[in-house]
Wavefront OBJ file of the C-alpha trace (Angstrom):
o trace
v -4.410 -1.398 50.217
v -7.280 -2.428 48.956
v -7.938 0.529 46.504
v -4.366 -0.363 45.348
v -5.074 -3.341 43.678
v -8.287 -1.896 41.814
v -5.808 0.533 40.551
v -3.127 -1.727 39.247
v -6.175 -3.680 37.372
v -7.353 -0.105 35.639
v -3.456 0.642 34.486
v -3.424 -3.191 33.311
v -6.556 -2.833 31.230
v -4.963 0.623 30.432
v -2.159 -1.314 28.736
v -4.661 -2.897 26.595
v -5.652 0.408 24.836
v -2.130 0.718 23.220
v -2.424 -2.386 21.628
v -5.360 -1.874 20.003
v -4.336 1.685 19.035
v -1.086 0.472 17.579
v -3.204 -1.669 15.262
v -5.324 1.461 14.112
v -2.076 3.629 14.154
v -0.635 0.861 11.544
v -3.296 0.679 9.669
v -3.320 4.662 9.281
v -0.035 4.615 8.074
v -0.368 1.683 5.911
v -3.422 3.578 4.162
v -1.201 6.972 3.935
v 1.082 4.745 1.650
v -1.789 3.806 -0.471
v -2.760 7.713 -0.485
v 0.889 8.666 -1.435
v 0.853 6.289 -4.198
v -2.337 6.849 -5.693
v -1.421 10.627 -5.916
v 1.867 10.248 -7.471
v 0.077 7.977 -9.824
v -2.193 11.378 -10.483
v 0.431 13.159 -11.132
v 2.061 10.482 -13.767
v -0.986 10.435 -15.851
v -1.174 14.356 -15.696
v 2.123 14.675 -17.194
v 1.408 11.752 -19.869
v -1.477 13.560 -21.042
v 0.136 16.605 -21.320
v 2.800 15.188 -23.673
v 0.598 13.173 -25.397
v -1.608 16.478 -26.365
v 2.063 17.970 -27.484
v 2.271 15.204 -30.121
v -1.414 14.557 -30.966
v -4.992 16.102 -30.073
v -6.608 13.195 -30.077
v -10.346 12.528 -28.784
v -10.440 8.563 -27.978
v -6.464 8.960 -26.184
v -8.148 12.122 -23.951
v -10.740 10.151 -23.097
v -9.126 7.200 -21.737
v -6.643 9.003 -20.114
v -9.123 11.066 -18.350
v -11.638 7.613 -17.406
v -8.121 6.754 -16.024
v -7.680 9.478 -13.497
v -11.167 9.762 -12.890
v -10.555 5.625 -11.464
v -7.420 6.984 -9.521
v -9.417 9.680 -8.004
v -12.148 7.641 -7.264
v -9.520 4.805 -5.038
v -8.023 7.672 -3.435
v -11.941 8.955 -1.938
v -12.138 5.388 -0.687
v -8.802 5.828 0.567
v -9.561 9.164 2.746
v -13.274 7.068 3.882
v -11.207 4.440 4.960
v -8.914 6.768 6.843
v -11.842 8.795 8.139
v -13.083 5.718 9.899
v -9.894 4.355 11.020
v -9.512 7.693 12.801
v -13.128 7.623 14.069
v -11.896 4.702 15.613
v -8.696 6.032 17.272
v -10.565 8.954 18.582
v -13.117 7.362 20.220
v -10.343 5.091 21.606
v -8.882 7.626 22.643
v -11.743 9.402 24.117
v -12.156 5.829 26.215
v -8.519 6.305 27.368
v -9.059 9.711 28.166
v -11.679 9.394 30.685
v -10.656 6.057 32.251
v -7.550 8.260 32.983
v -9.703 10.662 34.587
v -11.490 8.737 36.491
v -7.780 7.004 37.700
v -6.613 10.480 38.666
v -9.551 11.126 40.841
v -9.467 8.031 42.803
v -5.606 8.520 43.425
v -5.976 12.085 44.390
v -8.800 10.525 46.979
v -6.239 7.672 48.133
v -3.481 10.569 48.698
v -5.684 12.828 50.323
v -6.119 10.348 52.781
v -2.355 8.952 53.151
v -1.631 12.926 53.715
v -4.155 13.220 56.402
v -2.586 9.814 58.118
v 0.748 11.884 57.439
v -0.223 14.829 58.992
v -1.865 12.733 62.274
v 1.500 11.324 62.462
v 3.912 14.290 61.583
v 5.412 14.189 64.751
v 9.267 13.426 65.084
v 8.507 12.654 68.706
v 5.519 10.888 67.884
v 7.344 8.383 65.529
v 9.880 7.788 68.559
v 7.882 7.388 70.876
v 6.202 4.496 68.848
v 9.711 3.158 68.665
v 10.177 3.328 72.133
v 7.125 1.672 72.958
v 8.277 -1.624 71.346
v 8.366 -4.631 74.024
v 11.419 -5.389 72.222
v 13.917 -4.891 69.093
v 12.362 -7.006 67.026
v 8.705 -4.991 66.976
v 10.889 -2.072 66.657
v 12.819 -2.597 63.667
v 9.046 -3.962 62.493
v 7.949 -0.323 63.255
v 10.672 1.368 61.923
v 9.803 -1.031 58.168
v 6.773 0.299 58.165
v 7.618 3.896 58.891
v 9.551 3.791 55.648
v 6.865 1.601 53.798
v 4.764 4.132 54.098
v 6.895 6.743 52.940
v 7.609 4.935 49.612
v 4.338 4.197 49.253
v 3.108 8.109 49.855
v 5.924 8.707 47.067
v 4.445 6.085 44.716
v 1.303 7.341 44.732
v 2.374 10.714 43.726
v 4.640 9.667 40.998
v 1.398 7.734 39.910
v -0.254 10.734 39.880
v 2.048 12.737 38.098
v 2.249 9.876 35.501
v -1.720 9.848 34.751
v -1.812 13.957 34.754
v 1.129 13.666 31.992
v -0.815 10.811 30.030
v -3.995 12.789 30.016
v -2.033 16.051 28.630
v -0.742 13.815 25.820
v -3.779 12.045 25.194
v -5.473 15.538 24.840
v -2.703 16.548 22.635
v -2.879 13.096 20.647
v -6.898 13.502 20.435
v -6.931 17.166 19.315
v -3.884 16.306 16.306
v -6.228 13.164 15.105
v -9.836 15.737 15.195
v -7.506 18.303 12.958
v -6.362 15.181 11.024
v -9.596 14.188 10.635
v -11.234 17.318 9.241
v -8.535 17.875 6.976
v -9.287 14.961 5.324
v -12.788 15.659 5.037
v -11.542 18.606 3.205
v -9.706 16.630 1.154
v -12.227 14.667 0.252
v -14.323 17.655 -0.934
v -11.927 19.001 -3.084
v -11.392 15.361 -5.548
v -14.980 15.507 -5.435
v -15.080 18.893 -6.541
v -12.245 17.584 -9.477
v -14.180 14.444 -10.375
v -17.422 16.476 -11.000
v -15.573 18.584 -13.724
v -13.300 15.460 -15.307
v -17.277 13.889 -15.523
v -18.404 16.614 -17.116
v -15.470 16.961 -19.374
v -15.887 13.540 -20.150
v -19.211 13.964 -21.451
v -18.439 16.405 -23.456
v -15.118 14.623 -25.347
v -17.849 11.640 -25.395
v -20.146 13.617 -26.995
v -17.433 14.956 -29.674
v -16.177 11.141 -29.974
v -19.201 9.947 -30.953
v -20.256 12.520 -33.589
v -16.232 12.351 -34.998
v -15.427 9.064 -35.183
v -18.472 6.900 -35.795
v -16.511 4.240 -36.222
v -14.406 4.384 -32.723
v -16.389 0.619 -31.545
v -15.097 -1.011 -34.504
v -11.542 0.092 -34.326
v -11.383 -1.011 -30.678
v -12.729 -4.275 -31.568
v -10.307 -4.283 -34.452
v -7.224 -3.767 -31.997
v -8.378 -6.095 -29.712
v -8.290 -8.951 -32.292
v -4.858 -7.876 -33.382
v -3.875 -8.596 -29.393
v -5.470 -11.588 -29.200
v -3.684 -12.629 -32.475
v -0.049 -11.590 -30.770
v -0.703 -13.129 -27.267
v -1.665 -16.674 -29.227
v 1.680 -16.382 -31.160
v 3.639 -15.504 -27.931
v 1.887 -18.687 -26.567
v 2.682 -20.516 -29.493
v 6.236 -19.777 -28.443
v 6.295 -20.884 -25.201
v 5.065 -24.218 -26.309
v 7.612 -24.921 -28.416
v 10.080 -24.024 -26.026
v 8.447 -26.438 -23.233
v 8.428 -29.092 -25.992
v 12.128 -28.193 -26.728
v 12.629 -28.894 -23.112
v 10.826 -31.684 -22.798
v 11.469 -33.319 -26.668
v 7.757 -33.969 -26.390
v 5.388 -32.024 -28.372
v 2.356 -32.376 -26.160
v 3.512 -31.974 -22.902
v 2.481 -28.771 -20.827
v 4.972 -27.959 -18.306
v 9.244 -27.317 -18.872
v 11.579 -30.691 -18.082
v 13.270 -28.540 -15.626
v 17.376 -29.052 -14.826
v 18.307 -28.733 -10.638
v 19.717 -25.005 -12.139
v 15.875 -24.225 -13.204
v 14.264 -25.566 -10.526
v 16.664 -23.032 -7.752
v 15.616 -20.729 -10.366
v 12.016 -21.206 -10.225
v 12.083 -21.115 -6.672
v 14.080 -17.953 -5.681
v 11.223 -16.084 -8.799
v 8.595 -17.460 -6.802
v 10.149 -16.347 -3.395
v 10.164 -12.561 -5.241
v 6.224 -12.539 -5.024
v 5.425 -8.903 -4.591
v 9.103 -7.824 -4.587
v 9.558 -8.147 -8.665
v 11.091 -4.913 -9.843
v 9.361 -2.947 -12.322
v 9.693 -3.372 -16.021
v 10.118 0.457 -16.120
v 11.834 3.370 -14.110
v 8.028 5.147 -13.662
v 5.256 4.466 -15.287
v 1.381 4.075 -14.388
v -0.737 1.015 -15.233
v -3.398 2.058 -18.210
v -4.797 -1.623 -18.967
v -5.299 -4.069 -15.777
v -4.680 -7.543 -16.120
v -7.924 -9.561 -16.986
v -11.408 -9.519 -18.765
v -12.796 -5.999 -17.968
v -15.084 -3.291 -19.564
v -13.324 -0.951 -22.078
v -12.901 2.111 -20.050
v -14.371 4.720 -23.381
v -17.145 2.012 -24.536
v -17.982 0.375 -21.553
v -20.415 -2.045 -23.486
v -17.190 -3.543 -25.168
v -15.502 -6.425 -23.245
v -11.626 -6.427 -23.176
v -9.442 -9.561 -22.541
v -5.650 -8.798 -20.969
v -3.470 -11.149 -20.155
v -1.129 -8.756 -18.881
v -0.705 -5.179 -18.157
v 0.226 -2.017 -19.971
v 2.420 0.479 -18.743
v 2.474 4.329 -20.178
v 5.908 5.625 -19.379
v 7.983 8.753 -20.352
v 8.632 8.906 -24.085
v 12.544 7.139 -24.523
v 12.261 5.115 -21.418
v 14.054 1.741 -20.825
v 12.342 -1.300 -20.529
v 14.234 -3.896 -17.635
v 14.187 -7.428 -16.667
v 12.118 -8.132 -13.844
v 14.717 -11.024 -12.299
v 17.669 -13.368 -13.585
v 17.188 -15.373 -16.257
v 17.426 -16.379 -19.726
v 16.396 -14.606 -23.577
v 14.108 -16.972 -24.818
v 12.865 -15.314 -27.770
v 13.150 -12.104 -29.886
v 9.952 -11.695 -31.645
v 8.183 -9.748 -34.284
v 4.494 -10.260 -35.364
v 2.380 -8.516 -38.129
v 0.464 -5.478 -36.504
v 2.590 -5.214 -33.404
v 6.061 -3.986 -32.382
v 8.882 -6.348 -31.322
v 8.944 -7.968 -27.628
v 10.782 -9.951 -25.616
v 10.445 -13.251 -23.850
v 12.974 -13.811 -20.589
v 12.704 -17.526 -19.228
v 12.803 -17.850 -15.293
v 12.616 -21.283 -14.978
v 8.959 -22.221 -15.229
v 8.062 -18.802 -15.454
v 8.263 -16.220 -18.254
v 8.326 -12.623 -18.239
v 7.334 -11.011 -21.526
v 8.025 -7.145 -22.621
v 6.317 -5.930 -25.693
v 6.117 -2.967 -28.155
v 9.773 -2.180 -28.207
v 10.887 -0.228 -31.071
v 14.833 -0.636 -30.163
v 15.937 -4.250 -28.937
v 19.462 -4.674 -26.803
v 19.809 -8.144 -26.230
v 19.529 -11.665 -28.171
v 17.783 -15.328 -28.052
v 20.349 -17.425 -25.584
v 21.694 -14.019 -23.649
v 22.240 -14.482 -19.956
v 20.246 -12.020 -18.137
v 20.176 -10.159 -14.574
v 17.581 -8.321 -12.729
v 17.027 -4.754 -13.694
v 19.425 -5.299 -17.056
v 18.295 -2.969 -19.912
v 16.730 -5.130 -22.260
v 15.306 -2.484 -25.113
v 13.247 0.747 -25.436
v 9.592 1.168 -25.319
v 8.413 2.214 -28.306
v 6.461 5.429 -28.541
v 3.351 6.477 -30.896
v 3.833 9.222 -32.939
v 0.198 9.130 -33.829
v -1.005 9.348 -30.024
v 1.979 10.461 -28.630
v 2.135 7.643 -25.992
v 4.811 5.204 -24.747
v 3.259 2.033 -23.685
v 5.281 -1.368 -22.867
v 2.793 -4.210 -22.555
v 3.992 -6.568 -20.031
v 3.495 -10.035 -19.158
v 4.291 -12.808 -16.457
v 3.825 -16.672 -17.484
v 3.553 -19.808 -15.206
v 4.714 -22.109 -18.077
v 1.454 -21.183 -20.430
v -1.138 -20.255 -17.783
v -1.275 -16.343 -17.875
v -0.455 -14.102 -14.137
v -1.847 -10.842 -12.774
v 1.627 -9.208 -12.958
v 0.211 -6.592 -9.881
v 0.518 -9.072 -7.802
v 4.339 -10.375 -8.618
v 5.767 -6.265 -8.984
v 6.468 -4.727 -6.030
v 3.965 -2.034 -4.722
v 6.116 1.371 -5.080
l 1 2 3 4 5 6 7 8 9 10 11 12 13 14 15 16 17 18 19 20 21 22 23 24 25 26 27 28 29 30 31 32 33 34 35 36 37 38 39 40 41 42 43 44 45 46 47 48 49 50 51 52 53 54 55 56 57 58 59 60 61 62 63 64 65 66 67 68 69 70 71 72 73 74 75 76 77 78 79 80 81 82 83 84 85 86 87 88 89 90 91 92 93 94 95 96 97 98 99 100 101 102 103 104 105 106 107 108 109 110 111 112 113 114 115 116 117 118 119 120 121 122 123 124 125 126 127 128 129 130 131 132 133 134 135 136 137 138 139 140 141 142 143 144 145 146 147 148 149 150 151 152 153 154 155 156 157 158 159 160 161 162 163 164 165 166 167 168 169 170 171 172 173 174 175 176 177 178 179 180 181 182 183 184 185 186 187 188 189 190 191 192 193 194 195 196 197 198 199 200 201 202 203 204 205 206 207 208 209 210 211 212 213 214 215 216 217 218 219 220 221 222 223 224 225 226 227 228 229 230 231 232 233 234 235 236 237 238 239 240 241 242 243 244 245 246 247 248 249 250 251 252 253 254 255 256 257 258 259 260 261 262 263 264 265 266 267 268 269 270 271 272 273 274 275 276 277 278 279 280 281 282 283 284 285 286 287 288 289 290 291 292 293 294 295 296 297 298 299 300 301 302 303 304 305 306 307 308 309 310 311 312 313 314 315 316 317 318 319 320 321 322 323 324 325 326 327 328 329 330 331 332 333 334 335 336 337 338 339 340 341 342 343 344 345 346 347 348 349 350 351 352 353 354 355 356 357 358 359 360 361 362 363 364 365 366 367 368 369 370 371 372 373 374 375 376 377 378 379 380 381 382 383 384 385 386 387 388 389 390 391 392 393 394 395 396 397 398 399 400 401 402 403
């Protein structure tokens, strides 16, 4: 009975493995998401720069949009070497499993071998009643007959148990040889984006090349444009000052005078972390929010406060949650937006060129608030979106929910 125990300690330390498998399993799938996500995003900006080519061939739009997917495909490689080494990691737990079942099954098959030799000693009918009849009284009898039947159920156990380990081991092997196929198909994978981001680098050399020799000028317009946002996000701040002075009837205060209805408000956004709808149907993110290299000239330094969205020419813009119109703008050198109030926080959509609602309007989540406005000159539909904690800017990534 000895050997018993040691084997109930294995299966317990057995029932360890699981839980650290589940955790790799989990993480697998978690990453698969990622994968999913990042190649649907591929497939978004493949379609935008095929219509934006329809409408206009131009060099500086090709470019970006190609640096773009060229940053997609190089997530979704660190996505795969992630998964490659998540799955190292489950097959070598596996592997662990696999031979500490092995060794299980070898020491029961010992333990039987000898409970069916005891059997066999003891196979006798007359034998077992003799036993019986050899008590010096009922009591050692019916003790006799206990253990007869003791050590039947235990013979039994033993070879369920064994049963049990040889059916683990066949799906562990089964397990272990999907994960190795798993594995090498994602090495495979891996080698083909490769293959794809070797050619989009090349290309982009070439349209660099072209860019530079066409449009000698290309640095100054960017730094141009960029001065023409800044311009628009300091009016759109201007606005949200004057509404938290509005609020507050004090022109240098910082932060909304909020009413119990705008705290709850406030609240239930700020619950919505990560959850926020998106301001569009589909769309991929071409500017992230933040100061970052520009992704043509990488020696010029862009400032967002925001994000940018291309989307399918004629899409809808939405409201990210409930709230309230706060303004309908227009500025010199940029298309109409919108500012929704949320309490203390602000969402902002801009470069509309159609606008559906008005300053005061009641709004809900996912209303239709206007339509993105499209370039005819570049052929892309961009809405430029914003979220506001009274007048300090947010990464909106982090507040939309991760489809």
């Amino acid at each position: 009975m000895k050997f018993l125990s040691k084997t109930y300690f294995f299966l317990l330390i057995l029932s360890i493995f699981p839980l650290n498998a589940q955790n790799y399993e989990a993480r697998q799938k978690k990453l698969e998401v990622q994968k999913t996500t990042l190649k649907k995003e591929i497939n978004q900006i493949n379609t935008l720069i095929v219509e934006s080519r329809k409408k206009s061939k131009n060099l500086a739009n090709e470019l970006e949009d190609l640096q773009l997917k060229m940053s997609v495909r190089d997530k979704l490689i660190n996505i795969n070497n992630s998964q490659l080494n998540n799955l190292t990691s489950i097959i070598y737990n596996q592997t662990e499993k696999l031979t500490g079942l092995e060794k299980s099954l070898i020491k029961l098959k010992n333990e039987y071998q000898k409970i069916i030799y005891t059997s066999y000693k003891k196979r006798s009918t007359e034998m077992k009643l003799m036993f019986l009849f050899a008590s010096e009284n009922m009591n050692q009898a019916f003790k006799r007959f206990q253990y007869f039947k003791q050590y039947s159920k235990y013979r039994k156990k033993q070879a369920d148990k064994i049963v049990l380990i040889q059916n683990q081991i066949s799906q562990t092997i089964d397990s272990l040889e999907l994960r190795k196929k798993d594995k090498q198909s994602i090495i495979n994978e891996n080698k083909e984006i490769k293959k794809s981001l070797t050619q989009e680098k090349n290309q982009q050399n070439t349209l660099f090349k072209n860019l530079l020799k066409n449009q000698k000028n290309y640095a100054a317009e960017i730094s141009k444009k960029e001065k023409q946002t800044r311009t628009i996000d300091n009016e759109i701040k201007k606005l949200i000052r004057l509404a938290i002075a509005e609020s507050n009837k004090n022109n240098n205060s910082t932060n909304f005078s909020l009413t119990p209805e705008g705290r709850l408000i406030s609240t239930n956004f700020q619950a919505n972390k990560g959850r926020l709808p998106w301001p569009v149907k589909e769309g991929v993110i071409v500017r992230r929010f933040g100061t970052q290299p520009h992704p043509v000239v990488r020696t010029t330094t862009i400032i967002s406060n925001g994000i940018s969205i291309a989307t399918a020419p004629n899409s809808i813009a939405y409201s990210v949650f409930d709230g309230e119109v706060l303004s309908v703008y227009g500025f010199s050198g940029g298309n109409p937006g919108i500012l929704i109030r949320h309490g203390k926080y602000i969402s902002n959509y801009q470069n509309l060129s159609s606008i559906f609602v008005k300053k005061g309007d009641k709004i809900k989540a996912n209303e239709e608030i206007g339509l993105v406005f499209t370039n005819e000159s570049t052929g892309k539909t961009v809405l430029k979106f914003n979220i506001f904690n009274e007048l300090k800017p947010e990464n909106p990534t982090i507040w939309l929910d991760k489809l």
